[in-house]
C-alpha positions in Angstrom: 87.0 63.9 78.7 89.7 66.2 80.3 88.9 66.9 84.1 90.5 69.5 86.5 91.7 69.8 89.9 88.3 70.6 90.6 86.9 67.4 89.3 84.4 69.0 87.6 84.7 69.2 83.3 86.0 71.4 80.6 82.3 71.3 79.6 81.6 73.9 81.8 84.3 76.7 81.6 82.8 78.6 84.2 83.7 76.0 87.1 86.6 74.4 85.7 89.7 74.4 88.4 91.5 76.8 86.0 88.7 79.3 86.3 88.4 79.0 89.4 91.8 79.7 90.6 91.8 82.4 88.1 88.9 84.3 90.4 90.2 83.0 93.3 93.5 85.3 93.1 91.3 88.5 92.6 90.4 91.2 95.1 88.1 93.4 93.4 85.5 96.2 94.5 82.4 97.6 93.7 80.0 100.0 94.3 77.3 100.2 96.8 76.5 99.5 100.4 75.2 96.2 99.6 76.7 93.3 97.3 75.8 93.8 93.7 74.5 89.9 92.3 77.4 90.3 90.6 79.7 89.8 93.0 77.4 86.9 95.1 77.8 85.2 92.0 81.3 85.4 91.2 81.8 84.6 95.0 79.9 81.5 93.8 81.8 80.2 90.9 85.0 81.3 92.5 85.8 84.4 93.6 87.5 84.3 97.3 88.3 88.1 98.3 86.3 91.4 98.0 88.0 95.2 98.7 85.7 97.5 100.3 86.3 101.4 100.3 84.6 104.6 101.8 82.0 104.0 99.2 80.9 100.9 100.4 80.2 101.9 103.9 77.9 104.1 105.5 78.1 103.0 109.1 79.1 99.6 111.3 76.0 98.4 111.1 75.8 98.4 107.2 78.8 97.1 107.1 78.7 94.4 109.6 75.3 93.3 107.5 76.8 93.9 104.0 80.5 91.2 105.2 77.2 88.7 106.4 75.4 89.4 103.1 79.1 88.1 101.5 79.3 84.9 103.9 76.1 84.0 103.3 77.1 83.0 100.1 80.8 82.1 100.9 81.8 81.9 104.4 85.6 81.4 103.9 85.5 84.9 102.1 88.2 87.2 102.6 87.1 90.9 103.0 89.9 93.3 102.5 89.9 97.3 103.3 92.8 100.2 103.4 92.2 101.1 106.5 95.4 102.6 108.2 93.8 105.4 110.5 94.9 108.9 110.4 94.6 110.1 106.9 93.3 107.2 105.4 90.4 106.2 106.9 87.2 103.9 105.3 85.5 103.0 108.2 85.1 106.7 109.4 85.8 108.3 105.5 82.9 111.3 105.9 83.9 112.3 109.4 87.6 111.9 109.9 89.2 108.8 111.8 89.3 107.9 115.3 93.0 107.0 115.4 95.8 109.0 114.5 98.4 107.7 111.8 101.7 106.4 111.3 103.2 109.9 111.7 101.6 110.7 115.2 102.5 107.2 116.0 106.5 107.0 115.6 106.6 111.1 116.7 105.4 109.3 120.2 107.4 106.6 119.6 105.5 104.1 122.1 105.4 100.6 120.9 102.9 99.6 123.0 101.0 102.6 122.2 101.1 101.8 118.8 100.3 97.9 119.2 97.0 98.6 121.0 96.2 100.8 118.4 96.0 98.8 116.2 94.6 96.2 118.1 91.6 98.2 119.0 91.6 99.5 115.1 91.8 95.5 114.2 88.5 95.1 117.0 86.9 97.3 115.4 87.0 95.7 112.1 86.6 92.2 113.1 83.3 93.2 114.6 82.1 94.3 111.2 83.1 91.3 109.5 86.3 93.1 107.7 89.3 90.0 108.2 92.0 91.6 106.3 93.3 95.5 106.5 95.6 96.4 103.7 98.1 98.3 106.3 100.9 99.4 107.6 102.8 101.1 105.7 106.1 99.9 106.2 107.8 102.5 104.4 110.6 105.0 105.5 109.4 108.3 104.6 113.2 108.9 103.7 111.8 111.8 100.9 111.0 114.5 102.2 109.2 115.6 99.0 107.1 112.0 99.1 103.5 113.3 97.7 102.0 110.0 98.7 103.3 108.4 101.7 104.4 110.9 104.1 102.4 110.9 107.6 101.1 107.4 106.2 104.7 106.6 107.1 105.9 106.3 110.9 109.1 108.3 110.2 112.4 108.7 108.6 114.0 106.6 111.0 114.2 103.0 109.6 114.9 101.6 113.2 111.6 103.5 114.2 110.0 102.5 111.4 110.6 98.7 111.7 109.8 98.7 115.2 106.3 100.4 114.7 105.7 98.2 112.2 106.3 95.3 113.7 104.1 96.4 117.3 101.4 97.3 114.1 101.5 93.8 112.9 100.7 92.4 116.3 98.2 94.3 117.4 96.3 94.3 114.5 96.5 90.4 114.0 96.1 89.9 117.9 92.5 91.5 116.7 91.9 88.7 114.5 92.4 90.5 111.4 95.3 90.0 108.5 97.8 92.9 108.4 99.4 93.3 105.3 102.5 95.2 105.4 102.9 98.0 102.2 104.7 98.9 99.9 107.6 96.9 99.1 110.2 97.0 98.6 109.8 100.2 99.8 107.4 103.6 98.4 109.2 106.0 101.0 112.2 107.6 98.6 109.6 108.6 95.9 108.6 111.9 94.6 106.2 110.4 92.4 102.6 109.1 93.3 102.4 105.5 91.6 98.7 106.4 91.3 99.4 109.0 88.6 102.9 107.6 87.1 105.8 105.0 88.1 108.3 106.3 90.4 112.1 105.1 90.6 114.0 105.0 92.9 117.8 104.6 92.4 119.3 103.7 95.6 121.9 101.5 95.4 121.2 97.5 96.4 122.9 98.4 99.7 121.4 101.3 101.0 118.3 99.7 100.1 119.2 96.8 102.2 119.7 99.2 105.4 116.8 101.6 105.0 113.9 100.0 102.4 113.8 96.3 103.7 114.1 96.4 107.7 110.7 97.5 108.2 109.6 94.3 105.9 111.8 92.1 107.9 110.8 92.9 111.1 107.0 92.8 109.5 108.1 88.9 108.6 109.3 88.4 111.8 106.1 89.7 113.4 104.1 87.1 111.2 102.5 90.0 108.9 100.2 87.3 107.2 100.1 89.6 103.9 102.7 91.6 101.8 101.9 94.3 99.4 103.9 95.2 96.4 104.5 98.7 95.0 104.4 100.1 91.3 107.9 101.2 91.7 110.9 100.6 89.7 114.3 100.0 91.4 116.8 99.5 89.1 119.2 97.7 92.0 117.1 94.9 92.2 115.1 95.2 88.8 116.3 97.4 85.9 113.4 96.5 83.6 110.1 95.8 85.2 108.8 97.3 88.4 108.0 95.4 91.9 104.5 94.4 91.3 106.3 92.7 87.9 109.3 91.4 89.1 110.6 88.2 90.0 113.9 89.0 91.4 112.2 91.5 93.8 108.6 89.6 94.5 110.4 85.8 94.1 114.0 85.7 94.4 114.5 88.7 97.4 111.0 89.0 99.3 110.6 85.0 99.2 114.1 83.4 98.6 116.4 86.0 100.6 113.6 87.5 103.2 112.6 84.4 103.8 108.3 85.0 103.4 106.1 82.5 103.0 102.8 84.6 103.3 100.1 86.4 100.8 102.1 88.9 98.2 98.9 91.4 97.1 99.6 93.7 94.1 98.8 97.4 95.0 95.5 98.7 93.1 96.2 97.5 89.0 94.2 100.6 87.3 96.9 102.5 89.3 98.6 104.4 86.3 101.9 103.2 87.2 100.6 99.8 85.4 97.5 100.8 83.8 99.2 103.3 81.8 101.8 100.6 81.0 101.4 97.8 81.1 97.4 97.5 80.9 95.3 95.8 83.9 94.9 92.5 81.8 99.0 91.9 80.7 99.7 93.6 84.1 98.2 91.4 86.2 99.3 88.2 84.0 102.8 89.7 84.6 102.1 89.8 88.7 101.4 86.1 88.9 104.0 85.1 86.8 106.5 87.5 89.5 105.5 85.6 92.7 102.0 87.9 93.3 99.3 85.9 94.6 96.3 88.4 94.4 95.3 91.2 92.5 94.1 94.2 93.9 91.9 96.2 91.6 88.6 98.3 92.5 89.7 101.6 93.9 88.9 103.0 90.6 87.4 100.0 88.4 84.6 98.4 90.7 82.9 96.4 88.0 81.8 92.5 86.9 83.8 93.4 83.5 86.9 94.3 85.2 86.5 90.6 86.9 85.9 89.1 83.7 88.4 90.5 81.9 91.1 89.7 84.5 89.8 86.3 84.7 90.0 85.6 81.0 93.5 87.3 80.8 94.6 84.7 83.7 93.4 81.8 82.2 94.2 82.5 78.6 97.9 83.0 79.4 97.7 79.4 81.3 96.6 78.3 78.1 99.1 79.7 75.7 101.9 79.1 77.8 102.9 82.2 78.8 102.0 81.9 82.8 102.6 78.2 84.5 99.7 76.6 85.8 101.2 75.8 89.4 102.3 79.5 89.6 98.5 80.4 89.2 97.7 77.2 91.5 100.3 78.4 93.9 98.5 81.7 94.4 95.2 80.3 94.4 96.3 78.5 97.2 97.8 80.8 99.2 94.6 82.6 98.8 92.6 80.0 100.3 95.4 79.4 103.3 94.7 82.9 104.6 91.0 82.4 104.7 91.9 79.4 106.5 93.9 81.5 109.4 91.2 84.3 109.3 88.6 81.5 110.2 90.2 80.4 113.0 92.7 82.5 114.7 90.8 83.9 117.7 90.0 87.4 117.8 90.0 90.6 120.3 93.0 89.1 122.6 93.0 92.0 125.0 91.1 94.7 126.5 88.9 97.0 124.5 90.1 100.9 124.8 87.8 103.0 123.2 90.1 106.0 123.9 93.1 105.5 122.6 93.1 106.9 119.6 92.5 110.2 121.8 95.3 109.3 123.8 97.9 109.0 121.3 96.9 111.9 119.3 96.9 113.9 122.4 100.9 112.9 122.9 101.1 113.1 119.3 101.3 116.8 119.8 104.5 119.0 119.4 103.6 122.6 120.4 106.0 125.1 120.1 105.5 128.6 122.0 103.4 127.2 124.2 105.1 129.0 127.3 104.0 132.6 126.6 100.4 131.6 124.9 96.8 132.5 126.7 94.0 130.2 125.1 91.4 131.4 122.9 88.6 132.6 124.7 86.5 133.7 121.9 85.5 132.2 119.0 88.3 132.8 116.1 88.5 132.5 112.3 90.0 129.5 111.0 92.0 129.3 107.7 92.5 126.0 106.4 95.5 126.5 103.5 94.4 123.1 101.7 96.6 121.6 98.9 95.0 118.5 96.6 94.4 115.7 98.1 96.7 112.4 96.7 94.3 109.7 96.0 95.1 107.2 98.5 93.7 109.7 100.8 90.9 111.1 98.6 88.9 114.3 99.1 85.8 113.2 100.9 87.5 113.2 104.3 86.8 116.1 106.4 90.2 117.5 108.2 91.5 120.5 110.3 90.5 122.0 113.8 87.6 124.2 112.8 85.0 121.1 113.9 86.3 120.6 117.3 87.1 124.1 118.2 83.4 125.2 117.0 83.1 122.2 119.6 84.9 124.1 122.4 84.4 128.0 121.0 81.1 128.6 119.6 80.7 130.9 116.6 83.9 129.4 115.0 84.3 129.9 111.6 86.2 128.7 109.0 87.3 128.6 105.2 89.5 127.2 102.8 91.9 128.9 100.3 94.8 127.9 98.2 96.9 129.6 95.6 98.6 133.0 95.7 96.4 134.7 97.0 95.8 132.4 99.4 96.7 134.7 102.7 95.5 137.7 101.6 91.9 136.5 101.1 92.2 134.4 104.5 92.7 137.9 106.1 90.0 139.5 104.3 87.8 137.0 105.5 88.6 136.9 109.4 87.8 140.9 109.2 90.3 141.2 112.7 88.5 138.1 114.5 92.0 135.9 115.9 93.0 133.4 113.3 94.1 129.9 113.2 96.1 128.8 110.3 96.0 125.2 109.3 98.5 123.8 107.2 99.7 120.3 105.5 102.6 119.7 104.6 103.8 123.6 104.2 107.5 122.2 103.5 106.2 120.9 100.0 103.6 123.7 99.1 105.4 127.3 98.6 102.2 128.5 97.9 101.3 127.7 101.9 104.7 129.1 103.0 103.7 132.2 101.6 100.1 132.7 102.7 101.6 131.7 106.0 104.0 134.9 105.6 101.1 136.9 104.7 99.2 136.5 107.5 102.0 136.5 110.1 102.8 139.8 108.6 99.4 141.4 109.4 98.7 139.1 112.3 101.8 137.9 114.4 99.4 136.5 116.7 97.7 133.9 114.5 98.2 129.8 115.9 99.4 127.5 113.4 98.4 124.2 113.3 100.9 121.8 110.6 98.6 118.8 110.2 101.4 116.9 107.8 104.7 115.9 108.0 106.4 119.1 110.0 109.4 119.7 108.3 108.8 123.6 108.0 110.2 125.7 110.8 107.5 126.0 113.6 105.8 129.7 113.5 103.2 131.9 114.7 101.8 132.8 117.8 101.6 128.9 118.9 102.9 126.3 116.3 101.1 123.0 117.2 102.6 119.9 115.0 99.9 117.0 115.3 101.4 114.7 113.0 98.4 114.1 110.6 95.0 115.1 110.1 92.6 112.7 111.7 89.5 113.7 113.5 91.2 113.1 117.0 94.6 115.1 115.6 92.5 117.8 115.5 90.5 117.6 118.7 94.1 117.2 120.3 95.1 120.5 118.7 91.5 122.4 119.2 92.1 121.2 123.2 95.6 123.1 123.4 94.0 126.3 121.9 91.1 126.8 123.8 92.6 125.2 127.3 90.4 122.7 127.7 
């Protein structure tokens, strides 16, 4: 009778080694606010990470009860989340984060200010249970037409970048928590989402080198405990298959010539950069057989089929020779070695500061015309110009400055517009109250550049408030950069209009 690493028997399938390790290099999601049996039974048989989103969470409390519900039935489990802050928020997804981004971050350029960020962000998580966060982003928002990375980045700067990421890395692992460094080698000089198609990016090996890997290498040289790949293809280092897929880029540069020995996690697999592909199944096959060592999938599949069906695609390819079984073993147990350091590196090494988030959104701020501006006294009419939201950052998130200034001006009230007629139906709407102009990313949208001219035609004394990357010339009456569009970016902003 054939026996497995295990020791158990090929008579049951469902706990052979093989199988095992098979689960074991998943992350996947699911729906709810409490674990489906589903997923306490695949934790059972195998199963060793789970991904939560802003679906899964309805407050600390559930969450801190739903990560026990998970290590009641395995207490090595490693429970991952996105959460980077600023835009992209899980913990705080239906009322806007408590920390600024990346963006605000590097435009204060503070690495101390950015370490206890993150340490108090990694706090925060620990406390609920959550022992690995799926950030920073590491890239260098070299594009100025990125549609998906932008403030999620810490600049343009690669020196600033790598610094920041490093100070990111400590803080957030001086929490306790995993960080995992994104998106290499490198989402920054894209003009393409990888959610909705693969983007390339044609650099040559050596300006690649220079301005793509030093954030990674000073993320290695932090300790980043995890590394996430991105659906991109780089012809330089890979003229056929892209990161997630390659073993020049995932093998022979990130672990041979970078030197990593930590967790490589794919980027989400029903992404269409593979989905549309390559297909989730022979996609992540192709990811092991690279040098991945976990599958992400569950932003947008969140089911036990998806599990099964990645499982079974895992091990089949064992079995017909077309992934080696140490490769899978190897990834299994890299897996299990970070759940070993999540269990006992000790957490929260440092002081708790509530307030800085606040703080570094508050010196976040550029504002420009500030030296011949009264406050608001009265409650204005705010315009929010809103283009579509990419997907990392969803829709459900609430942004802008309308909430806090109703805060500081009562009787504040606000709407949203886009499209070319965009200005002329914010002024219709205001009916000669003072305006406020909120923008993101206006250097990308020239529907927004234009509303903007509309109403700074009719109303030269409307504020604007650019709550993306501020690339567009400052304008208005007051032009207040914040650097991203958390809740405390715009309580920042709302405190410079009104005074307070």
């Amino acid at each position: 009778m054939t026996t497995f690493a295990s020791g158990t028997t090929a008579s049951n399938p469902e706990k052979d080694g093989l199988t095992r390790d098979a689960l074991t290099v998943l992350q996947p999601g699911f729906t709810g606010t409490t674990a489906p049996d589903w997923l306490l039974r695949r934790l059972g048989e195998g199963l060793a990470s789970v991904g939560l989103f802003g679906r899964n969470i309805a407050s600390p409390e559930q969450l801190a009860a739903l990560t026990a519900q998970l290590r009641a039935e395995r207490d090595d489990v490693l429970v991952a989340i996105d959460e980077e802050g600023g835009d992209v928020t899980r913990l705080e997804v239906r009322t806007g984060s408590s920390f600024p981004g990346n963006h605000a971050l590097g435009a204060v350029d503070d690495v101390e200010l950015t370490r206890e960020v993150a340490f108090e962000m990694g706090r925060r998580l620990a406390a609920c249970g959550v022992n690995l966060n799926w950030a920073p982003s590491a890239d260098v928002n070299s594009n100025p037409s990125n549609p998906v990375i932008g403030v999620r980045s810490f600049g343009a700067d690669t020196a600033l970048v790598a610094r920041h990421t490093a100070a990111y890395v400590t803080g957030l692992q001086s929490a306790g928590v995993a960080a995992c460094a994104k998106h290499f080698p490198g989402h920054g000089d894209t003009a393409v989402d990888s959610h909705h198609s693969m983007p390339r990016i044609d650099a040559e090996a050596s300006v690649l080198a220079d301005r793509e890997l030093s954030p990674f290498r000073a993320a290695i040289a932090a300790g980043t405990r995890a590394m996430m790949s991105a659906h991109i293809l780089v012809p330089a280092l890979d003229p056929d298959h892209p990161a997630t897929l390659s073993r020049p880029v995932l093998t022979d540069l990130l672990r041979g010539e970078l030197g990593y020995t930590g967790l490589i996690v794919t980027d989400g697999m029903e992404m269409q950069a593979i989905a549309a592909t390559y297909g989730i199944e022979r996609g992540s096959v192709l990811a092991i057989a690279a040098g991945a060592d976990a599958i992400c999938v569950g932003g947008g599949l969140a089911d036990d089929e998806t599990v099964r069906r990645l499982r079974d695609a895992l091990v089949a390819a064992v079995r017909a020779g077309e992934l080696p079984e140490e490769r899978l073993v190897e990834a299994a147990e890299r897996v299990r070695e970070l759940a070993r350091w999540t269990a006992t590196v000790p957490g929260a090494e440092g002081e708790a500061r509530p307030d800085v988030g606040l703080v570094a959104a508050r010196r976040a701020l550029k504002v420009t015309g500030a030296e011949g501006f009264t406050p608001l006294t009265e409650a204005p009419y705010v315009a929010a110009f809103t283009p579509v939201a990419n997907i990392a950052v969803g829709d459900e998130t609430p942004w802008g400055v309308a909430a806090e200034l109703s805060r500081l001006l009562s009787g504040t009230e606000t709407g949203g517009y886009a499209g070319e007629e965009a200005g002329r139906e914010a002024l219709q709407a205001a009916a000669g109250r003072r305006m406020v102009a909120v923008v993101r990313d206006e250097h990308r949208h020239p529907w927004m550049a234009t509303a903007l001219d509309t109403l700074l035609r009719s109303r030269p004394d409307t504020v604007v408030v650019e709550m993306g990357v501020p690339r567009a010339e400052p304008r208005g009456a007051l032009h207040i950069a914040t650097h991203g569009a958390a809740r405390v970016c715009g309580r920042a902003a709302a405190e410079v209009i009104a005074g307070a």
